[in-house]
Backbone as a ProteinNet text record, in pm:
[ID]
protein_1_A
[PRIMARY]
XXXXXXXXXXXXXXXXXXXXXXXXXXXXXXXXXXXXXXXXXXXXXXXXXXXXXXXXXXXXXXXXXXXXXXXXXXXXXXXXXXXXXXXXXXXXXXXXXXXXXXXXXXXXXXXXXXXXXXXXXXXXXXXXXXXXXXXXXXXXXXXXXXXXXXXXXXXXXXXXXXXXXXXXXXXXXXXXXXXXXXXXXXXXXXXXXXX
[TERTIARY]
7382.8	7307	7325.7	7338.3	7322.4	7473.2	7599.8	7692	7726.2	7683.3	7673.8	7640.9	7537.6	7443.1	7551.1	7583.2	7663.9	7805.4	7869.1	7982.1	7959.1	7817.9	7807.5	7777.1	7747.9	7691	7800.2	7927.5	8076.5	8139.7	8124.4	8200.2	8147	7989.8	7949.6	7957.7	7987.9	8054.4	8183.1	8254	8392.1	8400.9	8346.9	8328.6	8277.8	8167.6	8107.9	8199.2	8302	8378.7	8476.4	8550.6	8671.5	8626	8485.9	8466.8	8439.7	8417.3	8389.1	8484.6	8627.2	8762.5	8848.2	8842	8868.5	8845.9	8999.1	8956.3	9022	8957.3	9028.9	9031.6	9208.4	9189.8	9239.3	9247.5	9294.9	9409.9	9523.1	9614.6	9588.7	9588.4	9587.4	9702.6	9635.8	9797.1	9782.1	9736.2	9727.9	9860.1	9834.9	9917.4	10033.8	10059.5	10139	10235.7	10339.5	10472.7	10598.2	10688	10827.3	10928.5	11003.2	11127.3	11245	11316.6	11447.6	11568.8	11677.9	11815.3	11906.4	11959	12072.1	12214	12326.6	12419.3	12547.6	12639.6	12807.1	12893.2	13002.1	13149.1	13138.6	13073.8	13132.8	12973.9	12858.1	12773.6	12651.7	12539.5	12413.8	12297.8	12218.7	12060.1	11969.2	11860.5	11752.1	11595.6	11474	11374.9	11215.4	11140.6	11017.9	10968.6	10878.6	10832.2	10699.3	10582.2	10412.3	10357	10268.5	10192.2	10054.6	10034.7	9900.5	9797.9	9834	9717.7	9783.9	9705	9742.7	9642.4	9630.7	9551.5	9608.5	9550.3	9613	9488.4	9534.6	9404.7	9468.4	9405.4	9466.5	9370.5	9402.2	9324.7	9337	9181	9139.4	9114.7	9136.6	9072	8918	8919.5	8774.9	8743.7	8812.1	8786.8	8913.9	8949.2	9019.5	9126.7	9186.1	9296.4	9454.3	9433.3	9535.6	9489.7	9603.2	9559.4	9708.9	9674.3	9806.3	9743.7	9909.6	9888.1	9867.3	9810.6	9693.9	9769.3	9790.3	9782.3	9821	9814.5	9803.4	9905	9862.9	9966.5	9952.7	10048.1	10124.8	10130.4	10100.3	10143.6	10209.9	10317.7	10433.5	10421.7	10409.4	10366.6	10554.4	10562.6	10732	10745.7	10692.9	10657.2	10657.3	10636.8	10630.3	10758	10912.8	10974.3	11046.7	11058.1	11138.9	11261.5	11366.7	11471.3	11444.5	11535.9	11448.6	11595.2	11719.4	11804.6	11867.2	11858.1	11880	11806.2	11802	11719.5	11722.9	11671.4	11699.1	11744.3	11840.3	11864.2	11874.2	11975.8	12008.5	11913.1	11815.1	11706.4	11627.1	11615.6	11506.4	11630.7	11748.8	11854.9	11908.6	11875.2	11871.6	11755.9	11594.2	11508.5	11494.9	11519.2	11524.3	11564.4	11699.1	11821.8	11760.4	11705.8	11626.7	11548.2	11467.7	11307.5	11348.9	11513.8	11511.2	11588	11631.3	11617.5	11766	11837.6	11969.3	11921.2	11807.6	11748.3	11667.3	11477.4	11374.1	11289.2	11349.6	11288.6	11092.9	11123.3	10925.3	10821.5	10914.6	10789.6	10757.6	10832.6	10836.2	10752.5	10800.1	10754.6	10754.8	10584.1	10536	10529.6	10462.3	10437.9	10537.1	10586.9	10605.5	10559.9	10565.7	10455.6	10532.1	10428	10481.4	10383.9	10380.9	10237.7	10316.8	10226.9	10263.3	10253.4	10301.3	10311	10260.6	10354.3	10318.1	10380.5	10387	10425.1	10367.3	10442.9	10489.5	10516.3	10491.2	10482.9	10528.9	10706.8	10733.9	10833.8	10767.5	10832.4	10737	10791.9	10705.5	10774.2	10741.4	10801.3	10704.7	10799.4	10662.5	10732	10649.5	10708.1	10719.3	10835	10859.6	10897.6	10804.8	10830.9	10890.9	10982.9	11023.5	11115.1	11014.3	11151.2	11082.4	10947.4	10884.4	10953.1	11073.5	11105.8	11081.2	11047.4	11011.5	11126.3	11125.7	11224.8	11167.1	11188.6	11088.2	11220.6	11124.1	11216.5	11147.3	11241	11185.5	11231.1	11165.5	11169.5	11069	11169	11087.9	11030.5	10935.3	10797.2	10761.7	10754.8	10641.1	10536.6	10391.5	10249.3	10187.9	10085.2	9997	9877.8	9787.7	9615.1	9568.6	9477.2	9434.8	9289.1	9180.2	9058.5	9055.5	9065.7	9063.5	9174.4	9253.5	9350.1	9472.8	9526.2	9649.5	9786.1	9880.7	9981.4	10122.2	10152	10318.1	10413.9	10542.6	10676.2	10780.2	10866.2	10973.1	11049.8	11221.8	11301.6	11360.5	11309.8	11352.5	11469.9	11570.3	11722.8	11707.7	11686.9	11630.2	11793.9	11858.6	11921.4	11914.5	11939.3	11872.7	11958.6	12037	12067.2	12001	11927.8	11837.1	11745.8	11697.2	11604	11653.6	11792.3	11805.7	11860.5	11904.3	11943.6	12058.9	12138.6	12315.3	12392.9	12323.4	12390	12500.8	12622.2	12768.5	12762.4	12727.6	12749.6	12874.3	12962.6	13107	13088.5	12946.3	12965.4	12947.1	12920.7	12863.8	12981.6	13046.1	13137.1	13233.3	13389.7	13448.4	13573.3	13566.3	13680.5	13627.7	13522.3	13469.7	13534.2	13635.3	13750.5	13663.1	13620.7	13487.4	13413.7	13390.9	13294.3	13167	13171.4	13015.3	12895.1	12796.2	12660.6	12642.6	12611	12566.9	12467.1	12493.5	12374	12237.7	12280.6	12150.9	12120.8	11971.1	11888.7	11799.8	11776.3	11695.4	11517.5	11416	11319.9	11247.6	11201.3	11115.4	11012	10951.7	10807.3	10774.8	10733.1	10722.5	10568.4	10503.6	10497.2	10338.3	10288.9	10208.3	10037.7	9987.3	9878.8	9753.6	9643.8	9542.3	9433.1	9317.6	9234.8	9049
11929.5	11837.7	11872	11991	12079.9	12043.3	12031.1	11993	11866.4	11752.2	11628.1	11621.2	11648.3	11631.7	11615.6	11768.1	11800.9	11750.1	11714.5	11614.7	11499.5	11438.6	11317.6	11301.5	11416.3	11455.7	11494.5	11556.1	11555.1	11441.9	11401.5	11204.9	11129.8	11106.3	11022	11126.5	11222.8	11320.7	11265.3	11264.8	11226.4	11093.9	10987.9	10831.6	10818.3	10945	10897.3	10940.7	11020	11074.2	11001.5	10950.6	10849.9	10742.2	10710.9	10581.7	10613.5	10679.4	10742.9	10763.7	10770.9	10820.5	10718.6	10623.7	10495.1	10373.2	10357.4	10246.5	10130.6	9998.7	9885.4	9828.6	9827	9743.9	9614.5	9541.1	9359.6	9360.7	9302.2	9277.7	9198.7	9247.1	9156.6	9039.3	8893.5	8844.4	8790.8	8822.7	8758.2	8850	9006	9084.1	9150.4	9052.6	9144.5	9012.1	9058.3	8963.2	9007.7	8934.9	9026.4	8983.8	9009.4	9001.2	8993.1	8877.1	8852.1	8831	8891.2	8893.5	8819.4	8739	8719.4	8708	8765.1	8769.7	8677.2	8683.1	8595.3	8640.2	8630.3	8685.2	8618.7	8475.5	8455.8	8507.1	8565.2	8589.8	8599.2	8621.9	8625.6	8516.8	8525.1	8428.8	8583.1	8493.6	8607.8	8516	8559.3	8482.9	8581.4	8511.2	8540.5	8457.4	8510.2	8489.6	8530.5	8463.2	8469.7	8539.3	8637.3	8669.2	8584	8500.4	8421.8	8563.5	8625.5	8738.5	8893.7	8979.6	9079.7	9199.4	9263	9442.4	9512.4	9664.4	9781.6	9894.1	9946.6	10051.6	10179.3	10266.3	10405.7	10530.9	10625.8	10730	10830.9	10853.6	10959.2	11077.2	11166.8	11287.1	11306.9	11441	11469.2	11432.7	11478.5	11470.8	11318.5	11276.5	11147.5	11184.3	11285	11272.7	11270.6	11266.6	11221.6	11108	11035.8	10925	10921.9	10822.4	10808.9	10619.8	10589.3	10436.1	10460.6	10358.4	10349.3	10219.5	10117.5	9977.3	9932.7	9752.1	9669	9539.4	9455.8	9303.4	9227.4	9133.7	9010.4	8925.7	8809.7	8621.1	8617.1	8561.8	8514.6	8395.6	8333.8	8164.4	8159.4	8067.1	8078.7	7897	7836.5	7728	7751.4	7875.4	7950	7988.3	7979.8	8061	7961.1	8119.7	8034.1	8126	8027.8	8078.4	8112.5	8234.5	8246.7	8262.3	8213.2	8282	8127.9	8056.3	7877.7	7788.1	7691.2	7623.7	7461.6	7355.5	7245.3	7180.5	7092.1	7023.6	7154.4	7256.1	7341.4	7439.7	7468.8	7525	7467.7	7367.7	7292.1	7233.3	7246.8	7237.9	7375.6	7470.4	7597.3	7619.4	7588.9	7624.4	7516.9	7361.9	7286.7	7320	7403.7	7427	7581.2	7638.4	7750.2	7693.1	7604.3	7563	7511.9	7390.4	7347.7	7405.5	7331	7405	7500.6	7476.8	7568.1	7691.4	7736.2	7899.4	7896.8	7888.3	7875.1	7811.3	7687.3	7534.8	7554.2	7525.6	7587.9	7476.3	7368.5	7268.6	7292.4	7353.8	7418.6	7539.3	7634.9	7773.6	7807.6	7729.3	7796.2	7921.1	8039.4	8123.7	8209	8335.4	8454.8	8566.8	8628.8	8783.2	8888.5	9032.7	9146.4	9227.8	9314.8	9356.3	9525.1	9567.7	9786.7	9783.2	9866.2	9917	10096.1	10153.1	10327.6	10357.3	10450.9	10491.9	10682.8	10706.6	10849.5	10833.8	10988.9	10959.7	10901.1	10889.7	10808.9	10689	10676.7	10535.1	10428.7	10302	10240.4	10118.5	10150.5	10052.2	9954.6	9834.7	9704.3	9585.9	9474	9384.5	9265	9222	9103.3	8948.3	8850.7	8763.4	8656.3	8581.2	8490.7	8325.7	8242.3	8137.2	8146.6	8194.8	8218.4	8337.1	8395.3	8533.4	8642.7	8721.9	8869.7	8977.1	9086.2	9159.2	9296.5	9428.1	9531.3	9598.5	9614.9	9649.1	9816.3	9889.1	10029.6	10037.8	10077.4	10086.3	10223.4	10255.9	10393.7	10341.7	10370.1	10339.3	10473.8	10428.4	10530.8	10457.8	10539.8	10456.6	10566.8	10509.3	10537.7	10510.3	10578	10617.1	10648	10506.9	10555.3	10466.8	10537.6	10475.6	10372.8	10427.6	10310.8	10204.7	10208.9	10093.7	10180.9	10106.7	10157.2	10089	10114.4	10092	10141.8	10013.3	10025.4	9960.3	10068.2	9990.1	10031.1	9946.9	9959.2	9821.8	9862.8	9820.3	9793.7	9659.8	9622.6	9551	9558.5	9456.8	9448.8	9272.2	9198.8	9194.9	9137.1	9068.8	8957.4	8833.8	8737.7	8642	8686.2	8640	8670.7	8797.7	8812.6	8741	8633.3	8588.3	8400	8414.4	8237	8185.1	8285.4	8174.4	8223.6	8120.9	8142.7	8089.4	7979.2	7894.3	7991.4	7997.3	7999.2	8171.8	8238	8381.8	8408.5	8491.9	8556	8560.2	8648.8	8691.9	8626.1	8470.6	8371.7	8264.4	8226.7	8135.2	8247.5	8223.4	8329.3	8226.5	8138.8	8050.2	8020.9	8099.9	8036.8	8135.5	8188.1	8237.6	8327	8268.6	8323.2	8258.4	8181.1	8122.7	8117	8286.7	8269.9	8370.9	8343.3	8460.2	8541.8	8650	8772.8	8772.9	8844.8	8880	8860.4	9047	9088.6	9024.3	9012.4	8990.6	9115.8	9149	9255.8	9166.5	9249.7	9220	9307.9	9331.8	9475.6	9389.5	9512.7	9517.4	9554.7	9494.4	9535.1	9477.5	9533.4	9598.7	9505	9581.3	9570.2	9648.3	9565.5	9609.7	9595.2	9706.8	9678.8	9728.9	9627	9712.8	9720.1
14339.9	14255.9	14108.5	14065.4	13948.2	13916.3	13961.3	13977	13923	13995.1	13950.8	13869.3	13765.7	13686	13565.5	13608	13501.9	13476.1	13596.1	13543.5	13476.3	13558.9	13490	13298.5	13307.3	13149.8	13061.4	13122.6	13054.3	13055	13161.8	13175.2	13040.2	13011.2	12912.5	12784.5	12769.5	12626.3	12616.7	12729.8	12683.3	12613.7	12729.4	12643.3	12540.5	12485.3	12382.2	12276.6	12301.5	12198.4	12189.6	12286	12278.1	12182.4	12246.3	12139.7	12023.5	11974.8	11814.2	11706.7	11848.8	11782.5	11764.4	11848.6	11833.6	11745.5	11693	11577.1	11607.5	11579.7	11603.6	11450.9	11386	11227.1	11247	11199.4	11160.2	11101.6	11123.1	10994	10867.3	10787.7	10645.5	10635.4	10673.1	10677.3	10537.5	10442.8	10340.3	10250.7	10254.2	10220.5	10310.1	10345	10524.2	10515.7	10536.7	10594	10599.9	10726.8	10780.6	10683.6	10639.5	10580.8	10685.2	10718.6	10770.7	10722.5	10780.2	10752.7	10893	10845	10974.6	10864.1	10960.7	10889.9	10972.2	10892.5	10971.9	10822.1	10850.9	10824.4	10664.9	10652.4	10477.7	10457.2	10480.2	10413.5	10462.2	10404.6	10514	10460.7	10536.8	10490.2	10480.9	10413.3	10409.4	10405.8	10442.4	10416.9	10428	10483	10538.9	10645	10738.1	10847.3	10819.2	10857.6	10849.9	11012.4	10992.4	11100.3	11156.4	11202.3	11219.4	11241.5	11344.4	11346.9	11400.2	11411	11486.5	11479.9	11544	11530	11618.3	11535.6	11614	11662.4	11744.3	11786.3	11708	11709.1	11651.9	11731.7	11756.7	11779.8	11652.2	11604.6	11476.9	11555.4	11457.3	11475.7	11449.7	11445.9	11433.5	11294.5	11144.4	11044.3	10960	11106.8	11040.1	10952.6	10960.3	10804.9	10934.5	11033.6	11137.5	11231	11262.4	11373.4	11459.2	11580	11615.3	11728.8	11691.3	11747	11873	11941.6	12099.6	12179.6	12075.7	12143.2	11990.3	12063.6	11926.7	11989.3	11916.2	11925	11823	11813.2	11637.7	11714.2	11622.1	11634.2	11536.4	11591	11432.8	11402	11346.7	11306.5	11288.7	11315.5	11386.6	11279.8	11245.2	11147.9	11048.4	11013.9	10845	10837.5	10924.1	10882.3	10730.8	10606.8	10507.5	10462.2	10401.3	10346.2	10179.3	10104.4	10008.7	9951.5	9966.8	9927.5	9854.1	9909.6	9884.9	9845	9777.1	9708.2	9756.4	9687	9746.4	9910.4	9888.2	10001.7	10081.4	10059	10126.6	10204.7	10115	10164.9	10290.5	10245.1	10345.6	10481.1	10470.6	10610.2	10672.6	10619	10649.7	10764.7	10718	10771.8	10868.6	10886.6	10935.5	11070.1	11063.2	11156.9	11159.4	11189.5	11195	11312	11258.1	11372.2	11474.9	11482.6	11583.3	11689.6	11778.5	11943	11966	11818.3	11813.3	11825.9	11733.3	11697.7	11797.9	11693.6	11765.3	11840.6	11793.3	11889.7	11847.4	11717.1	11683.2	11759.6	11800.3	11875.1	11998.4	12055.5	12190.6	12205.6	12060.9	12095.1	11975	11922.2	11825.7	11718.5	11861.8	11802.5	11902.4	11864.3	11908.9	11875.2	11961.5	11950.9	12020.3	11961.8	12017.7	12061.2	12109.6	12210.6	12232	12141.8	12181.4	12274.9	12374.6	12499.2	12478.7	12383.1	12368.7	12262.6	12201.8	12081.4	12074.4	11937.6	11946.2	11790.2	11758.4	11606.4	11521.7	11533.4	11508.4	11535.5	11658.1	11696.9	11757.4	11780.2	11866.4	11977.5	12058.5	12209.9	12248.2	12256.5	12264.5	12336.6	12398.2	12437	12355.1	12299.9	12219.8	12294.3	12224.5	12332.5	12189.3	12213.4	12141.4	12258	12205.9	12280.2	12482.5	12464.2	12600	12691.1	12658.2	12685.1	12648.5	12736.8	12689.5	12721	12629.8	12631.5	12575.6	12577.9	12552.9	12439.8	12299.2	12196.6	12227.5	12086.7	12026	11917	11799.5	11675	11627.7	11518.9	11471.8	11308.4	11298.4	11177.4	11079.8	10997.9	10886.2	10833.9	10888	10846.3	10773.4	10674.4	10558.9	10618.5	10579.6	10609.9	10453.5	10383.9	10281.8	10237	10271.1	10260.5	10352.8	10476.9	10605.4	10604.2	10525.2	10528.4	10557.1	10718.4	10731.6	10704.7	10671.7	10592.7	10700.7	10731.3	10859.8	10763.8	10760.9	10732	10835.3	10834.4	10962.8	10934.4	11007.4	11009.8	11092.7	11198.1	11375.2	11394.8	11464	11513.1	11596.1	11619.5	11735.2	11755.4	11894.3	11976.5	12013.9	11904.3	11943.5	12071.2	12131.1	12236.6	12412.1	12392.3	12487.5	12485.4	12423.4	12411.4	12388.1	12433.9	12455.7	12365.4	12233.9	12113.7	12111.4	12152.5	12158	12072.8	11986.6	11879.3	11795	11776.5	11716.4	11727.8	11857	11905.1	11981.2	11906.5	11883.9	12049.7	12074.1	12218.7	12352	12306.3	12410.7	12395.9	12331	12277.4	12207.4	12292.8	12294	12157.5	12158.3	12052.3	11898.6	11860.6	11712.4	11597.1	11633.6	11496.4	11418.3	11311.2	11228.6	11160.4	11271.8	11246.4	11285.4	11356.7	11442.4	11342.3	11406.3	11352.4	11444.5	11344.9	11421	11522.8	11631.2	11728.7	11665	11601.4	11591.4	11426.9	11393.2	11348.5	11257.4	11115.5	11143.9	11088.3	11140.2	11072.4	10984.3	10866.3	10797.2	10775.3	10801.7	10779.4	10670.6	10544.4	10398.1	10332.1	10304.3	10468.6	10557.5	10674.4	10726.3	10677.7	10645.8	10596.1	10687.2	10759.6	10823.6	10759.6	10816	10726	10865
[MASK]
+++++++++++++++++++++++++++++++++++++++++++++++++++++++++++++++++++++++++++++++++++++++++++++++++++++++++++++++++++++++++++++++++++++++++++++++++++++++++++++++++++++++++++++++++++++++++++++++++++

């Protein structure tokens, strides 16, 4: 009985401590947005992409001046994507041909997201879904802790052919000379702001 008592009395110490240590922050999408690159042989594009939402869990220490990522998931507003490198007509047929069903098909598939799975100091493994496919990336990060606001930058290369978008790929269409685009894709995080 004396036994029980007492586990049960370490069981609710532990929960009460997990939860104490446990933080859930918000992304700032006001100050938060990805930076994209896709490249091909005469040159590259570059733009931005919008987060609709996202949070991360973290585990603190006792005195908080360490944490480490727990969890966490992003909405990419996949409608926001813009080109920043082109102007005019060009601009707006760039992003045009971006949204539709060659790339992302944004009427179809709005939003895409990514969802932590586990992570390690410094990396992080997650499931990315784009185009209604999921595919499990890993990317290594450096984050900031400063007056409760945490601070992620990182530099991810998607594959965007795992995920359905084959439009003018060297490696899917074996006759396009050079005229195709690159696979991969990168995205940075420049950064991610939670608060």
């Amino acid at each position: 009985m004396k036994f029980s008592s007492f586990l049960i009395f370490v069981l609710i110490l532990s929960f009460s401590y997990s939860q104490e240590n446990t933080q859930l922050l918000k992304v700032d999408t006001e100050k938060s947005r990805l930076f994209w690159v896709g490249e091909k042989p005469s040159g590259s594009h570059e733009g931005y992409v919008n987060l609709s939402s996202g949070e991360i869990s973290i585990s603190l220490n006792n005195d908080n001046d360490s944490w480490e990522i727990i969890g966490g998931n992003f909405i990419i507003d996949m409608n926001s994507i813009e080109c920043i490198d082109l102007q005019g007509s060009s601009k707006e047929s760039i992003e045009g041909h971006l949204k539709n069903e060659d790339f992302f098909d944004v009427v179809n598939y709005p939003k895409s997201k990514f969802e932590i799975k586990s992570s390690s100091k410094n990396s992080i493994k997650g499931d990315m879904t784009i185009k209604g496919i999921t595919k499990t990336i890993e990317f290594e990060y450096k984050g900031y802790m400063n007056n409760g606001k945490l601070t992620i930058v990182a530099n991810i290369v998607v594959d965007r052919t795992e995920f359905g978008i084959n439009y003018a790929s060297k490696s899917v269409f074996s006759d396009l000379a050079d005229k195709f685009i690159n696979d991969e894709f990168s995205i940075t995080l420049e950064p991610i702001i939670f608060q």
